[in-house]
N, C-alpha and C positions, 0 to 999 in steps of 0.2 A: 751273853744272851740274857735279855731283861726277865723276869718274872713273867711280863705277859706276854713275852713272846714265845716263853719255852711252853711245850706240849709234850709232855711224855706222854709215854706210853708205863704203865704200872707193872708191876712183875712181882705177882706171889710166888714163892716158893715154900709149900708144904710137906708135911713131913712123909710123904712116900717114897719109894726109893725110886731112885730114878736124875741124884744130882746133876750126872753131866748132861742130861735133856735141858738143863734150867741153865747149863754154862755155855754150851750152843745157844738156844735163842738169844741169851744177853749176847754174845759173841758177833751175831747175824744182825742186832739190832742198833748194837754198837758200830760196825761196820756199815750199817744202810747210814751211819749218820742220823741215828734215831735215838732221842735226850730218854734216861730209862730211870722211874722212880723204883726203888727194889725193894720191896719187903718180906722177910727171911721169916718164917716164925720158928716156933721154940721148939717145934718140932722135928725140924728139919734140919735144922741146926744138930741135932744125935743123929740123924742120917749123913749128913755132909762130914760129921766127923767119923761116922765110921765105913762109908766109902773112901775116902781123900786124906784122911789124916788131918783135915782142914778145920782147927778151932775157931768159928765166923764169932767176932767178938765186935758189939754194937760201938765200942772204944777206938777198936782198931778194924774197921771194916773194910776199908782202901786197900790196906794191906793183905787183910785175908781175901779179899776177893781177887784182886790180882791174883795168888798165889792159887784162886779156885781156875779165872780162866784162863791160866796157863797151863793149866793140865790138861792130859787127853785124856779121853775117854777107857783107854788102860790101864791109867792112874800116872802116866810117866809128868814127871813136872817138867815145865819150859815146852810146851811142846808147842803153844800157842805163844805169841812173842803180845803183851798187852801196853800198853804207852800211856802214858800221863794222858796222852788227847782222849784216848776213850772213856779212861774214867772220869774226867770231866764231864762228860756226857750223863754221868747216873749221881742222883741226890737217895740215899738210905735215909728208910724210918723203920723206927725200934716196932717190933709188931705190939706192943703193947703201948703205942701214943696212940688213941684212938683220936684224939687234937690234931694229928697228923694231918697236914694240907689232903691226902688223898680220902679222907675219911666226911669230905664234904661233897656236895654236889660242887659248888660253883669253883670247886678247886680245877681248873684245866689239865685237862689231860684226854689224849686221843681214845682210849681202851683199858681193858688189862687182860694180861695171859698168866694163866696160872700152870706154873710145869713145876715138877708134875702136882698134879693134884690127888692127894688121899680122897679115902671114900671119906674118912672124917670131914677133909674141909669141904666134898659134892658134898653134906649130907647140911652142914652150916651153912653153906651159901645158898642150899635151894629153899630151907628153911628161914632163912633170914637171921639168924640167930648173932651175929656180928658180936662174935665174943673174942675176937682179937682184928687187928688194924687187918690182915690180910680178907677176914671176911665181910668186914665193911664196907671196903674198898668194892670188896666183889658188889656187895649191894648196889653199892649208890652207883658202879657203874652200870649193871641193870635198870635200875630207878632212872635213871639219867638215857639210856637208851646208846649206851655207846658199845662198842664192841668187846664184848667180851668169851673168850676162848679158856677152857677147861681142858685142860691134858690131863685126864685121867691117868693112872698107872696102879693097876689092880687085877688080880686074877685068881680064881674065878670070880665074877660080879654075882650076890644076892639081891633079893628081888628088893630089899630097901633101897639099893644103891642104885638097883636100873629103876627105881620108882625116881629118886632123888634127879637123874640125869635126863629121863623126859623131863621133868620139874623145871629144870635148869634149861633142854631147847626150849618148851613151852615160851618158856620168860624169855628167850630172844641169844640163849648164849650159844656156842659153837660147840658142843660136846666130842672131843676129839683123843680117842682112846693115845697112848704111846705105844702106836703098835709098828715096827717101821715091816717096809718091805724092803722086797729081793729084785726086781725090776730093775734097778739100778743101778746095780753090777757091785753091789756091797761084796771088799775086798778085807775090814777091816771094822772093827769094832764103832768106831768114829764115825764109819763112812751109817751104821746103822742109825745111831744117835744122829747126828746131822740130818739123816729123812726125817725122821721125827720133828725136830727142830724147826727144820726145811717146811713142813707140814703147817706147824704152828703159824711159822711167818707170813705161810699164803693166806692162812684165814686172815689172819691180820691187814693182810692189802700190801706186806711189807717187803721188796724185792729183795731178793739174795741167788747167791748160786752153791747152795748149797748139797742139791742133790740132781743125778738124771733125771731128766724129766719123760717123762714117756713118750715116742713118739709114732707109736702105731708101729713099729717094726720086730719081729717076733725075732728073738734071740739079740738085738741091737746092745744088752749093756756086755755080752759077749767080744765085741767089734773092736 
């Protein structure tokens, strides 16, 4: 696929905890057959290594990522089987190339979804403050009018941060806690992460079959 026919979609992952929310949506997105530009920052990077065991090294990223979405959500490696095809699909920037093709307007690309997201990087992105490649991104995808989704993951919220997250619907973005539900028939840890994920994708416009979907039937994920 040429340059200008690829269209990803952007994918921050900041330092709250919350990694396997960020290894589902790549998972789901990879899967719709949807090109994913990924940007990791510096923070998340000491969360991902101390949920996962997973040193994300901008050298060897292929590699560590594989080895990120192959794991479940209980920490077991191999649980998810990943193939050359899909990571073909995802081009990585170091979060500190602010040069990075995503760090422009006229760079193409559909959106971005940030999972999870700290109150530190709501607190940059609604401020503007583009002090690393992931919150620029965030910008100019505001500026730019495209679709942009915030997966919070925080608890409890102070009143900076729920000031910070009107800020952020205000300016046009999807403000979307990581909160999952029970509706579903969640049987398993995975099965809660994937709603989450599942959630992310629907704002995005992005098809999967990741969770029940509700269908008006009281007790139905029972069935």
């Amino acid at each position: 696929m040429s340059q200008q026919q690829r269209q990803p979609w952007i994918v921050g992952v900041s330092g709250a905890s919350g990694t396997p929310f960020a290894a589902a949506v790549l998972r789901g997105l990879l899967a719709a057959g949807e090109s994913v530009d990924l940007v990791v920052s510096r923070a998340s990077r000491l969360t991902l290594l101390d949920e996962t065991g997973i040193a994300f090294r901008d050298a060897r990223w292929q590699e560590d990522l594989r080895s990120w979405l192959a794991r479940g959500a209980d920490g077991k490696p191999d649980t998810f089987e990943v193939g050359d095809a899909e990571l073909d699909g995802v081009r990585h920037w170091a979060a500190g190339d602010l040069a990075a093709g995503p760090s422009s307007g006229s760079y193409p690309a559909k959106g971005m979804l940030i999972v999870p997201a700290s109150t530190a990087c709501v607190a940059g992105v609604a401020l503007g403050l583009s002090k690393d490649l992931l919150q620029r991104a965030a910008s100019v995808t505001l500026k730019e009018r495209r679709k942009l989704v915030v997966a919070v993951r925080e608890t409890p919220l102070n009143a900076s941060t729920l000031k910070h997250l009107v800020a952020l619907d205000e300016a046009g973005a999807v403000v979307l806690p990581a909160s999952p539900a029970f509706y579903a028939g969640a049987t398993h840890i995975q099965d809660l992460v994937d709603f989450v994920a599942g959630r992310v994708l629907d704002a995005a416009g992005v098809p999967h079959q990741l969770y029940r979907r509700w269908e008006g039937k009281l007790g139905g994920s029972r069935d």
